[in-house]
Kinemage of the C-alpha trace (Angstrom):
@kinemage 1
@onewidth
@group {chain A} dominant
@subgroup {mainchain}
@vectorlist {calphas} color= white
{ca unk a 1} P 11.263 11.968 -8.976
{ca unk a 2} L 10.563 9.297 -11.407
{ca unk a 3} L 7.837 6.854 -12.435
{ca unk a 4} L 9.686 3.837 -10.997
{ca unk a 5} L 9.825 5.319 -7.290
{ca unk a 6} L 5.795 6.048 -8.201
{ca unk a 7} L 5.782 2.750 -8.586
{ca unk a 8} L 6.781 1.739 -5.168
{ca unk a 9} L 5.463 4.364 -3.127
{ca unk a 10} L 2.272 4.471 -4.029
{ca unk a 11} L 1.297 0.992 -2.625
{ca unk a 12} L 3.844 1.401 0.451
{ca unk a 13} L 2.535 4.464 1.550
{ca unk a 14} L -1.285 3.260 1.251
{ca unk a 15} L -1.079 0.103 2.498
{ca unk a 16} L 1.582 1.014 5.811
{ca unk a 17} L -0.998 4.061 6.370
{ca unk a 18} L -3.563 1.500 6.566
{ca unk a 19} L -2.090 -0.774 8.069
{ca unk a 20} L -1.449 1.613 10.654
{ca unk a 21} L -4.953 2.420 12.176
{ca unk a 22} L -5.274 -1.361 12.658
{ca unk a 23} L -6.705 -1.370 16.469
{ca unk a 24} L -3.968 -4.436 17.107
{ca unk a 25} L -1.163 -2.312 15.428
{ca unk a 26} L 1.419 -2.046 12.483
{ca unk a 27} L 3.668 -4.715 13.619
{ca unk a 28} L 0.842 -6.889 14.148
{ca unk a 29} L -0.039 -6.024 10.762
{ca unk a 30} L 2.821 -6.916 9.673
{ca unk a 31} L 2.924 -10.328 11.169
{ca unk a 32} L -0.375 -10.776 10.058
{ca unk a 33} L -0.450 -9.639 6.453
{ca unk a 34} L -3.119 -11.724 4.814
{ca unk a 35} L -5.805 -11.165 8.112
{ca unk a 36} L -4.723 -7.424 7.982
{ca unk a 37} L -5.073 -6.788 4.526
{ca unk a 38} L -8.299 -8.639 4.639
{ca unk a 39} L -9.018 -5.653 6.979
{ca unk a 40} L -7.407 -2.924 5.135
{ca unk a 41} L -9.486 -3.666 2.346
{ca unk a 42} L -12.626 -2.696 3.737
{ca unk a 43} L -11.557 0.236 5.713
{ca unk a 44} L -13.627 2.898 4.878
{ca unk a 45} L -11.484 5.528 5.723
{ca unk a 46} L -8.631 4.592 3.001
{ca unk a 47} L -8.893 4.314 -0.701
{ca unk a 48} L -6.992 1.020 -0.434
{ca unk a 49} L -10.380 -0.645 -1.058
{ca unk a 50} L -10.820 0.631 -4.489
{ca unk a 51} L -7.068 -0.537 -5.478
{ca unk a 52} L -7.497 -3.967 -3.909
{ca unk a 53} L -10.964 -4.394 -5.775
{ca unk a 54} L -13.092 -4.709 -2.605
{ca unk a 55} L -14.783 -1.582 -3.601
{ca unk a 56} L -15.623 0.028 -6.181
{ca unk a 57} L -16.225 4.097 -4.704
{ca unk a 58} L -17.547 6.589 -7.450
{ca unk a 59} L -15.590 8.964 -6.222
{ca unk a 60} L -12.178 7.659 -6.926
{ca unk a 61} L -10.699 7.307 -10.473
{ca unk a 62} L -8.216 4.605 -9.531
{ca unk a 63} L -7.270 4.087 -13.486
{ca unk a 64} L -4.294 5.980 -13.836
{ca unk a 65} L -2.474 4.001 -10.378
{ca unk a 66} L -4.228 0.465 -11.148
{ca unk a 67} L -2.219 1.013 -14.456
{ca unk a 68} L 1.216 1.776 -12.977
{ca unk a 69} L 0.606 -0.873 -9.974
{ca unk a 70} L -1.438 -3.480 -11.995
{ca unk a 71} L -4.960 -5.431 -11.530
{ca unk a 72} L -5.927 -6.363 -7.718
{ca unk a 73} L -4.037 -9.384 -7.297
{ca unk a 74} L -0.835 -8.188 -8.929
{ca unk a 75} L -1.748 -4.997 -6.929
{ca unk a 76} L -1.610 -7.439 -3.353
{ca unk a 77} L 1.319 -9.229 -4.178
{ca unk a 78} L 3.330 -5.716 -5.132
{ca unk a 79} L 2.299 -4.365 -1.215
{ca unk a 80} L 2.918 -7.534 0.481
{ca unk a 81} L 6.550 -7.405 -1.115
{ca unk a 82} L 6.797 -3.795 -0.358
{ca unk a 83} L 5.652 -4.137 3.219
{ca unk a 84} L 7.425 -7.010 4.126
{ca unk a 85} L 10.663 -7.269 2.013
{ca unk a 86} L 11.159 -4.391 0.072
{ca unk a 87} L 13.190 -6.505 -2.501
{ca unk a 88} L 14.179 -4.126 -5.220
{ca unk a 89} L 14.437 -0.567 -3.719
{ca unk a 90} L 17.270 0.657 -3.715
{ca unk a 91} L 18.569 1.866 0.001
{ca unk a 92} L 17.867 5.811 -1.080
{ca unk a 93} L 14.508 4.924 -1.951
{ca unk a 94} L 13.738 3.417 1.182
{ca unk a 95} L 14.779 6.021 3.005
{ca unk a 96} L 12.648 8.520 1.197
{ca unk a 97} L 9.370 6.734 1.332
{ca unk a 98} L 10.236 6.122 5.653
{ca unk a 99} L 11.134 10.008 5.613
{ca unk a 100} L 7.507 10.406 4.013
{ca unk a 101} L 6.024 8.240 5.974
{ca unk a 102} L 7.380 9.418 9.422
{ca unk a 103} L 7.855 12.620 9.233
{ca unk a 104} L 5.032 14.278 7.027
């Protein structure tokens, strides 16, 4: 509903749905953020690869988010917050991107 929850989903939702189809699992993941997103990074089945700047895929035109979440590295440190903290969401937000997430 606004450009600011864009913001946070966006990277939330890609990486935890990444993160998820790790063969070790999300809390491992988790636990294991730099090793998994290492991982994430190159899995072909995600577009997470294109955002992080592993790959480069002609198919996706990653402009338009790589402007609202920022250049690779900026891009990283935004999903490691958002996956491990979520510092800065409010509690309503939080519970819409897990309602997303969970159920849908």
């Amino acid at each position: 509903d606004s450009e600011e929850y864009l913001h946070w989903v966006v990277p939330y939702v890609m990486v935890k749905n990444t993160f998820e189809m790790h063969e070790k699992g999300y809390s491992w993941a988790v636990n294991n953020f730099e090793t998994a997103w290492e991982w994430a990074a190159r899995y072909p089945f995600s577009s997470l690869g294109d955002y992080s700047g592993a790959r480069n895929s002609p198919i996706i035109d990653s402009h338009h988010i790589k402007e609202m979440v920022g250049e690779p590295k900026e891009f990283k440190n935004l999903c490691k917050e958002m996956i491990l903290n979520r510092k800065g969401m409010e509690e309503d937000k939080i519970e819409a991107i897990n309602y997303f997430s969970y159920e849908n």
